[in-house]
N, C-alpha and C positions, 0 to 999 in steps of 0.2 A: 703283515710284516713289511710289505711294500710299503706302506705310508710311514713307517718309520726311516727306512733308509734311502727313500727320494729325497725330503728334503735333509739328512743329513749331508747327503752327499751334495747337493746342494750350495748348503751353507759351506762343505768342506772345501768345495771347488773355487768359491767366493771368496773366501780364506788365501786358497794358493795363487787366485787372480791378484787379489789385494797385494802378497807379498811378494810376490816375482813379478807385479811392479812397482815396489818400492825396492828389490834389489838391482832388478834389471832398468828403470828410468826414474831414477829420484825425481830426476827436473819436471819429468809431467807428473810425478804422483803427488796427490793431497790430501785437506784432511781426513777424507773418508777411505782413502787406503791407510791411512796408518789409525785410523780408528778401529776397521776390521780385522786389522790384522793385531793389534792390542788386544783385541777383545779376543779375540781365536785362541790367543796364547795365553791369556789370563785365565778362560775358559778351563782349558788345556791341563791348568792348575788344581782343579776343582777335585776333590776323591770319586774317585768314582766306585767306592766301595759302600759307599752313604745310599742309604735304603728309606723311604719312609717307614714309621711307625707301623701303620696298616700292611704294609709288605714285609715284615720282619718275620712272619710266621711264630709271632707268640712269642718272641723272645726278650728277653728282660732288658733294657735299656742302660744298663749299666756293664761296665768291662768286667771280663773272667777272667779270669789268669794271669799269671807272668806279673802279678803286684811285687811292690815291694814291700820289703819284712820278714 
């Protein structure tokens, strides 16, 4: 479990460095602070309810319920 949430926290922290300073010193921040913090937040956007195939436990790939009709 450790090797998951070092470098999450990590990345997370590289994240809140990147944007507090690009809110706190625009003038010295550049491309690679607004790239990680782009990216953090795009990230951010992702489902995080999306499973692989293999980790689905046998379950049909297709939606159940709440169709319309």
């Amino acid at each position: 479990m450790t090797r998951r949430w070092v470098p999450a926290l990590a990345l997370g922290g590289l994240w809140w460095w990147a944007v507090l300073r690009l809110v706190l010193a625009p003038e010295h921040a550049g491309v690679i602070e607004g790239a990680v913090a782009a990216g953090g937040w795009g990230l951010s956007l992702l489902p995080v309810h999306v499973t692989s195939p293999a980790r689905a436990g046998g379950r049909s790939g297709g939606v159940t319920g709440g169709g319309l009709g």
